[in-house]
LUMLUMMI-37979 format. One record per residue: residue number from 1; x, y, z of N, C-alpha, C in turn. Coordinates in steps of 0.05 Angstrom, whole numbers, m for minus. Example, Ala and Ser with C-alpha at 12.3 -4.5 7.8 and 13.67 -1.06 7.14 Angstrom:
BEGIN
pt num->1 | n.xx->264 | n.yy->m114 | n.zz->156 | ca.xx->246 | ca.yy->m90 | ca.zz->156 | c.xx->264 | c.yy->m66 | c.zz->156
pt num->2 | n.xx->257 | n.yy->m45 | n.zz->142 | ca.xx->273 | ca.yy->m21 | ca.zz->143 | c.xx->258 | c.yy->1 | c.zz->157
//
This chain:
BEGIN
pt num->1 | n.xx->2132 | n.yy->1981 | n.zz->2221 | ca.xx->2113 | ca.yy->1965 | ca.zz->2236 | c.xx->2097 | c.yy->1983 | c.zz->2254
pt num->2 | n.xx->2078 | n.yy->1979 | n.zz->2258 | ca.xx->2051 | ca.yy->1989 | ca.zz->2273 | c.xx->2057 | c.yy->1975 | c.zz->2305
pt num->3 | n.xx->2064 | n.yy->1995 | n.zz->2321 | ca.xx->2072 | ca.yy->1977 | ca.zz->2352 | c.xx->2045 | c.yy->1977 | c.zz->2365
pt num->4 | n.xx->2054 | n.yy->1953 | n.zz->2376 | ca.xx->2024 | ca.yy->1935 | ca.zz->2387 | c.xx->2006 | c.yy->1922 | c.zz->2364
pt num->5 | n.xx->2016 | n.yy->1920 | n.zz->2337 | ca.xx->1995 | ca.yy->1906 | ca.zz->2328 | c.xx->2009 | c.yy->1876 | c.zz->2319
pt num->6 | n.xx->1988 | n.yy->1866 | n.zz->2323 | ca.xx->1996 | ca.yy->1836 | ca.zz->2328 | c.xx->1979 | c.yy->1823 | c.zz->2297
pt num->7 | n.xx->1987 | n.yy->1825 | n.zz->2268 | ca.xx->1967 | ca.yy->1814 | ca.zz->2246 | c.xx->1967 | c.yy->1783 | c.zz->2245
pt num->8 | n.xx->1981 | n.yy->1769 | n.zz->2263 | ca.xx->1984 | ca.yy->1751 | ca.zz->2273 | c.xx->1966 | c.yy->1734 | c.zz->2286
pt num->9 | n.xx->1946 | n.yy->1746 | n.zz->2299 | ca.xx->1934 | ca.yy->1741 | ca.zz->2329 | c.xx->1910 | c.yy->1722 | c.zz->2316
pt num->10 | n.xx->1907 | n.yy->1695 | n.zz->2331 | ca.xx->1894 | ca.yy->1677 | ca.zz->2325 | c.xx->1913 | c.yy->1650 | c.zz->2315
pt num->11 | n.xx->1935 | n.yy->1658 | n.zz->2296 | ca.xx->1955 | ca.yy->1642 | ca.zz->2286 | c.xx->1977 | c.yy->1627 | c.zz->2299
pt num->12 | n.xx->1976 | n.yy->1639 | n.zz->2326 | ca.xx->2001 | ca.yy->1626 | ca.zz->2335 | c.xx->1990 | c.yy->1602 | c.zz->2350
pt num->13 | n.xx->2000 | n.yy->1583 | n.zz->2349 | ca.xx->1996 | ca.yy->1553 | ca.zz->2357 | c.xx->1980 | c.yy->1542 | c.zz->2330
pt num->14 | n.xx->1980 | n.yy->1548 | n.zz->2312 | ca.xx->1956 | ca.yy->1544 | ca.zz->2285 | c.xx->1976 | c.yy->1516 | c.zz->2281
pt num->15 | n.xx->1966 | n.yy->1492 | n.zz->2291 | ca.xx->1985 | ca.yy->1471 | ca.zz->2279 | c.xx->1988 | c.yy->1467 | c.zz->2245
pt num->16 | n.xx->1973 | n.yy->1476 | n.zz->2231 | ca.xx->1973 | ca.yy->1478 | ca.zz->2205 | c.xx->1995 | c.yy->1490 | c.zz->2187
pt num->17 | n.xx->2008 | n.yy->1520 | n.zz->2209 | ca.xx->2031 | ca.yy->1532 | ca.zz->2201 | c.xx->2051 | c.yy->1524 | c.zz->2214
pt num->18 | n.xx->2086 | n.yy->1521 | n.zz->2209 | ca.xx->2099 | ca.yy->1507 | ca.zz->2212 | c.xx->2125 | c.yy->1527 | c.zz->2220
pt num->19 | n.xx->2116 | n.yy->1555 | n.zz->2202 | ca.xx->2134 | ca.yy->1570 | ca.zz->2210 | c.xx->2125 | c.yy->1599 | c.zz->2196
pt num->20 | n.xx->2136 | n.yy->1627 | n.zz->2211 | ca.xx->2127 | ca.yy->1642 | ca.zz->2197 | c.xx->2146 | c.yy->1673 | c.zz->2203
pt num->21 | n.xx->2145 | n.yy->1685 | n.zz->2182 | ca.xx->2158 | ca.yy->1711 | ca.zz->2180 | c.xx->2135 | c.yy->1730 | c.zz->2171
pt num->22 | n.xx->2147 | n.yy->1761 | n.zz->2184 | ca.xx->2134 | ca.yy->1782 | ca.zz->2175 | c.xx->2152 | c.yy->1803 | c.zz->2168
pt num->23 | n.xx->2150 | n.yy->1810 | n.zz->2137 | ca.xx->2175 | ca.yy->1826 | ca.zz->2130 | c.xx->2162 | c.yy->1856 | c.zz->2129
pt num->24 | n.xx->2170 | n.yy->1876 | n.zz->2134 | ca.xx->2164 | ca.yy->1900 | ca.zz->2128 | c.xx->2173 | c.yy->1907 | c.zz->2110
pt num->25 | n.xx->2156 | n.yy->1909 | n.zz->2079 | ca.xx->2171 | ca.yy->1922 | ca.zz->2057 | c.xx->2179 | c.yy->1939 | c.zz->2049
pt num->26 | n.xx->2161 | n.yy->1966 | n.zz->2064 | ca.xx->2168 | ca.yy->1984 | ca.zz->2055 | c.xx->2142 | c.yy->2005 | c.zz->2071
pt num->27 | n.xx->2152 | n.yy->2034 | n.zz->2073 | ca.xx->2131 | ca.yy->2038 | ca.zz->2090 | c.xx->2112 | c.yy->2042 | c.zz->2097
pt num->28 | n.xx->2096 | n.yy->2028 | n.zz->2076 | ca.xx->2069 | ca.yy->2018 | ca.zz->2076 | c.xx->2054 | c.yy->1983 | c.zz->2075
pt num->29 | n.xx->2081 | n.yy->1970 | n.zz->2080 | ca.xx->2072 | ca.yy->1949 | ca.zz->2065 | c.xx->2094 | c.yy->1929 | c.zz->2084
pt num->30 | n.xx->2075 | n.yy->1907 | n.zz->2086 | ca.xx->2084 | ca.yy->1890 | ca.zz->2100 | c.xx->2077 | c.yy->1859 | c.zz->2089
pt num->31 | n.xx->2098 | n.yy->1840 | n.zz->2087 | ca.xx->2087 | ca.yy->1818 | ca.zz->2072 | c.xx->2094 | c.yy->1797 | c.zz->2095
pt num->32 | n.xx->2072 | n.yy->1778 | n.zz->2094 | ca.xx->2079 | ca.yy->1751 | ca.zz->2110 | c.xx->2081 | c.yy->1728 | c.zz->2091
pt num->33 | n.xx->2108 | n.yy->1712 | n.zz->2105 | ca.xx->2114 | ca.yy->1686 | ca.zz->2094 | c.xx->2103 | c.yy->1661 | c.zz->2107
pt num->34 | n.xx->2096 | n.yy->1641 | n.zz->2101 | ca.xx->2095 | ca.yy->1618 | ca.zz->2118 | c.xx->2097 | c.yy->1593 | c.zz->2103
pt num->35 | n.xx->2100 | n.yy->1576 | n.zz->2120 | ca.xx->2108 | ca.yy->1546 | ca.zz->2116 | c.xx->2081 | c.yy->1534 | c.zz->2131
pt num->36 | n.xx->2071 | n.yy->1530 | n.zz->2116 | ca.xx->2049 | ca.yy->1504 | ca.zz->2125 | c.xx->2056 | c.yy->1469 | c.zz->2130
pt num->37 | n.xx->2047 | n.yy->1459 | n.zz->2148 | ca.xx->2039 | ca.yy->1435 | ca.zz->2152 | c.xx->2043 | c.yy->1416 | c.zz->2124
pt num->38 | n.xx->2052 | n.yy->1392 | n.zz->2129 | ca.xx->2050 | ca.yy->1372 | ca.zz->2110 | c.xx->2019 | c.yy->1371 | c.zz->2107
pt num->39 | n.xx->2008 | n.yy->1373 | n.zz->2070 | ca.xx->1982 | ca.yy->1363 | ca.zz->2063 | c.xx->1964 | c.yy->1384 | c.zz->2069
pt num->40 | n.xx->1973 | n.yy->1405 | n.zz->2080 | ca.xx->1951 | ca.yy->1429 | ca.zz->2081 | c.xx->1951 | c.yy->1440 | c.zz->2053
pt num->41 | n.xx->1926 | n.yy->1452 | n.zz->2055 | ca.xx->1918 | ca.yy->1472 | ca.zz->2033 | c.xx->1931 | c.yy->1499 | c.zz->2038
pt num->42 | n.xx->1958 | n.yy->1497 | n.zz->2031 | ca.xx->1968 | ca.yy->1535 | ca.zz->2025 | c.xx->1952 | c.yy->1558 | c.zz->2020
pt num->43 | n.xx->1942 | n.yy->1545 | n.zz->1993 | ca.xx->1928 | ca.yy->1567 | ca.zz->1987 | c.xx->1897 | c.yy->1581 | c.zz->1998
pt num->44 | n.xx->1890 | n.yy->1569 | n.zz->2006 | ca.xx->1858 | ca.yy->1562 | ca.zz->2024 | c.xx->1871 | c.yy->1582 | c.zz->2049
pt num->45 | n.xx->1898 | n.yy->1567 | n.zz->2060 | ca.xx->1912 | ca.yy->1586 | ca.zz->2083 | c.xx->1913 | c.yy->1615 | c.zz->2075
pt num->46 | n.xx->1932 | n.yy->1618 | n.zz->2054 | ca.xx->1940 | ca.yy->1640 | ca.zz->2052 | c.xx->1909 | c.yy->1666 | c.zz->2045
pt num->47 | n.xx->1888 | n.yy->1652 | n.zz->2043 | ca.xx->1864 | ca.yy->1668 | ca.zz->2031 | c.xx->1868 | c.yy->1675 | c.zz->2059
pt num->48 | n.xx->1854 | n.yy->1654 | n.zz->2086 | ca.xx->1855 | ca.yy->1672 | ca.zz->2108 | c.xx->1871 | c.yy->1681 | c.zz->2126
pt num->49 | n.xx->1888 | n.yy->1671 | n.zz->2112 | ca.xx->1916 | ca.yy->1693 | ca.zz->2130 | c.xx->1905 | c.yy->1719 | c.zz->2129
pt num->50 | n.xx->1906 | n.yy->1729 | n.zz->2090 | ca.xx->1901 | ca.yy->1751 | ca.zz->2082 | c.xx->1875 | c.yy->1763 | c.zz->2095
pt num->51 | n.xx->1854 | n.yy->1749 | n.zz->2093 | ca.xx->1840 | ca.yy->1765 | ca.zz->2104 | c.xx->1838 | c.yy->1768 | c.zz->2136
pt num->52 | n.xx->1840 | n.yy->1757 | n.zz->2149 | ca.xx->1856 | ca.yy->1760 | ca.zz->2182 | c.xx->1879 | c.yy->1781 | c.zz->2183
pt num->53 | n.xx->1897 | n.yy->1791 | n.zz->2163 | ca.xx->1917 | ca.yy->1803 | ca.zz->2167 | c.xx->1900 | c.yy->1837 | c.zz->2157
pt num->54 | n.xx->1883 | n.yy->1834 | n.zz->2139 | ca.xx->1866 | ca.yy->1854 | ca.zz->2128 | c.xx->1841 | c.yy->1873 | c.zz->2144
pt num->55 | n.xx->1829 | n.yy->1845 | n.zz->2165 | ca.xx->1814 | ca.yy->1855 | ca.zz->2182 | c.xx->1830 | c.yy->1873 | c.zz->2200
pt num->56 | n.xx->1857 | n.yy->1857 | n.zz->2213 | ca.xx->1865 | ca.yy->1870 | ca.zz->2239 | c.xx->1877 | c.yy->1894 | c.zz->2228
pt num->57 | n.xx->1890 | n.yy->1900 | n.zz->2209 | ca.xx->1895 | ca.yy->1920 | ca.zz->2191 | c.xx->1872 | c.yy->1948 | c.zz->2191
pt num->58 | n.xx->1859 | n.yy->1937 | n.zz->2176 | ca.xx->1828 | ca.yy->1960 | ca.zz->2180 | c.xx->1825 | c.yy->1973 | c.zz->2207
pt num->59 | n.xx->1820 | n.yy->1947 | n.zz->2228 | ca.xx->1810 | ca.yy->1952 | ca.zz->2260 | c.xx->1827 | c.yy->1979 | c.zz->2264
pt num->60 | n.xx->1850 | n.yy->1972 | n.zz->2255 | ca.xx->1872 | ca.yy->1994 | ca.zz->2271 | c.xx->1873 | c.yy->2019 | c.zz->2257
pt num->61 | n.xx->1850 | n.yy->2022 | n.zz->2238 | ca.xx->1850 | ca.yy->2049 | ca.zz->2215 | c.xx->1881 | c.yy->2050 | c.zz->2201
pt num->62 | n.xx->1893 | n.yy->2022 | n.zz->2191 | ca.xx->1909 | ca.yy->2020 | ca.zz->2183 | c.xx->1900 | c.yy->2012 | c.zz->2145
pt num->63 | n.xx->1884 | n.yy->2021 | n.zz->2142 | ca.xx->1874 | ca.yy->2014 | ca.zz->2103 | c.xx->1889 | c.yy->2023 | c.zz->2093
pt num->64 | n.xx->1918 | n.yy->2042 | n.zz->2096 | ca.xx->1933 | ca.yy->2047 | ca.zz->2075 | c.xx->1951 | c.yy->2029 | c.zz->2074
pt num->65 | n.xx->1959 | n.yy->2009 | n.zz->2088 | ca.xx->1970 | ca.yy->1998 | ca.zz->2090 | c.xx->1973 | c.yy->1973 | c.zz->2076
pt num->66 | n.xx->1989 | n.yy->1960 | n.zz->2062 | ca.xx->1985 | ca.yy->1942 | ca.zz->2044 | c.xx->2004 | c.yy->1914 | c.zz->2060
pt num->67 | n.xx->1984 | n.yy->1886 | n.zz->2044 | ca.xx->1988 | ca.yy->1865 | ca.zz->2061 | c.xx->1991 | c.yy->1846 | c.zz->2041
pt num->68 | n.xx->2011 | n.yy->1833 | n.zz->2035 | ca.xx->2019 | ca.yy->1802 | ca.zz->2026 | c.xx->2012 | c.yy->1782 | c.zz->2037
pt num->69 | n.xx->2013 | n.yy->1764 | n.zz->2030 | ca.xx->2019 | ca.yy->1736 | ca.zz->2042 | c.xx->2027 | c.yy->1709 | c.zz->2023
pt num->70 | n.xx->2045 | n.yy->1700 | n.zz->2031 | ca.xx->2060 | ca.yy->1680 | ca.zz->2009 | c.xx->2063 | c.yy->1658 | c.zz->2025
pt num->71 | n.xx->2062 | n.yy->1627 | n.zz->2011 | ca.xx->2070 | ca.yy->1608 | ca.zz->2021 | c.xx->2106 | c.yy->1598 | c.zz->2014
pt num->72 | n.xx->2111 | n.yy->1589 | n.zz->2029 | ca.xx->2143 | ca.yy->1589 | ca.zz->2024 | c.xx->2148 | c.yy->1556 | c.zz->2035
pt num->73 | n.xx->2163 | n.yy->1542 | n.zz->2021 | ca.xx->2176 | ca.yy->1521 | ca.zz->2029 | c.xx->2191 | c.yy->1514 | c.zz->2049
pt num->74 | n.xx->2204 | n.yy->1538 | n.zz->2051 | ca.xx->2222 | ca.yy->1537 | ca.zz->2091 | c.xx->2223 | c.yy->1567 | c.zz->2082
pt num->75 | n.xx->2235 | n.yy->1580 | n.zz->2109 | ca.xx->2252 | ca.yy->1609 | ca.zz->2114 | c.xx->2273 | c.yy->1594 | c.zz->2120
pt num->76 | n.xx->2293 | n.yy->1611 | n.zz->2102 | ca.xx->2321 | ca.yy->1612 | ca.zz->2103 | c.xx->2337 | c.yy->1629 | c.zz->2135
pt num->77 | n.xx->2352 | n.yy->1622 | n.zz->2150 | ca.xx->2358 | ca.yy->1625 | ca.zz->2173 | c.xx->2373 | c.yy->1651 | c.zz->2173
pt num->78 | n.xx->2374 | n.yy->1669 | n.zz->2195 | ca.xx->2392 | ca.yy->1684 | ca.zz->2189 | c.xx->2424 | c.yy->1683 | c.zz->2192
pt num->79 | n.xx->2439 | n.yy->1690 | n.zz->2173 | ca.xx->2472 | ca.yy->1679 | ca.zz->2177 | c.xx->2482 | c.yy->1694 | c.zz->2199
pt num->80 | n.xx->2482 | n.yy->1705 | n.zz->2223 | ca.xx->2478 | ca.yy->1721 | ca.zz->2240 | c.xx->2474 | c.yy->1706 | c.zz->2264
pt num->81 | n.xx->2445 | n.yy->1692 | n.zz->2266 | ca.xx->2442 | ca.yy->1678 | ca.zz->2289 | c.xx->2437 | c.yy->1659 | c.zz->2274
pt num->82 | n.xx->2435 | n.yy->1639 | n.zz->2260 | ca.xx->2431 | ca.yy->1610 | ca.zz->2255 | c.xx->2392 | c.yy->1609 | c.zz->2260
pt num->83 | n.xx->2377 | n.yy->1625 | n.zz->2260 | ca.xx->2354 | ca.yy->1631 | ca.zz->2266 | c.xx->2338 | c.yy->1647 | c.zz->2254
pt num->84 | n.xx->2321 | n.yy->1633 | n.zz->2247 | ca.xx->2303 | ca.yy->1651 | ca.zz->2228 | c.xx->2283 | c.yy->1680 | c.zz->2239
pt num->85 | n.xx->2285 | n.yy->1699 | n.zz->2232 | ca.xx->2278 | ca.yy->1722 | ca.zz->2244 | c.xx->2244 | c.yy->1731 | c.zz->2235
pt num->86 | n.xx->2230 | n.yy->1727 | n.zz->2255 | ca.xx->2206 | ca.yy->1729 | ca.zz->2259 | c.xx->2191 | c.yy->1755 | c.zz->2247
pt num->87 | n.xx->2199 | n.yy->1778 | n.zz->2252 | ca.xx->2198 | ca.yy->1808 | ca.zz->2249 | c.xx->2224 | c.yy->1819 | c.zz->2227
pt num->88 | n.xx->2220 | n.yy->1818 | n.zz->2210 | ca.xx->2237 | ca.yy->1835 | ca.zz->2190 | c.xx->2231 | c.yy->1862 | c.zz->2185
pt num->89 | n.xx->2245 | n.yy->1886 | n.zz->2198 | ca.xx->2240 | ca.yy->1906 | ca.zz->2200 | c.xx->2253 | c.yy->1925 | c.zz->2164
pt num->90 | n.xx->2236 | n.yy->1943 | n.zz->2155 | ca.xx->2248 | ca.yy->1959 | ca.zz->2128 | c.xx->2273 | c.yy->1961 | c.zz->2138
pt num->91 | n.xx->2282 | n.yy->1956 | n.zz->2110 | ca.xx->2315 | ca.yy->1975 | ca.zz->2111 | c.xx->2309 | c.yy->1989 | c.zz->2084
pt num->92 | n.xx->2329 | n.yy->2011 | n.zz->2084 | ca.xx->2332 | ca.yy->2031 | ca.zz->2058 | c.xx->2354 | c.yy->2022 | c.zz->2046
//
């Protein structure tokens, strides 16, 4: 993860999304999950997730960096804390 960057920013309070994760895949690449709103358009979302997550990406002279975004039905909680983890950091 890139500290201080927020690919997020604009999104939070977005009543449209319902819930959301950011996984670090690998060390270039970071994918976001979300759960939308009953009756929203996912996919319409997920275009500008991507491109919101693409701009703030760039801003930061971060273009090598590669960016997902998926719609997901729920996030699964972690068995750990009973709580779904916001920031999913790489593991090897």
């Amino acid at each position: 993860m890139v500290i201080g960057l927020d690919p997020l920013k604009g999104l939070n309070g977005d009543p449209r999304v319902t819930d959301t994760q950011v996984r670090q895949t690998g060390p270039r690449s970071i994918g976001y999950l979300f759960c939308a709103a009953d009756g929203m358009d996912s996919r319409g979302m997920a275009d500008e997730i991507m491109a919101s997550m693409r701009a703030c990406l760039d801003m930061c002279e971060c273009q090598q960096v590669i960016c997902t975004v998926r719609h997901v039905p729920f996030l699964e909680p972690s068995p750990n804390t009973g709580k779904v983890e916001r920031w999913v950091p790489f593991r090897v």
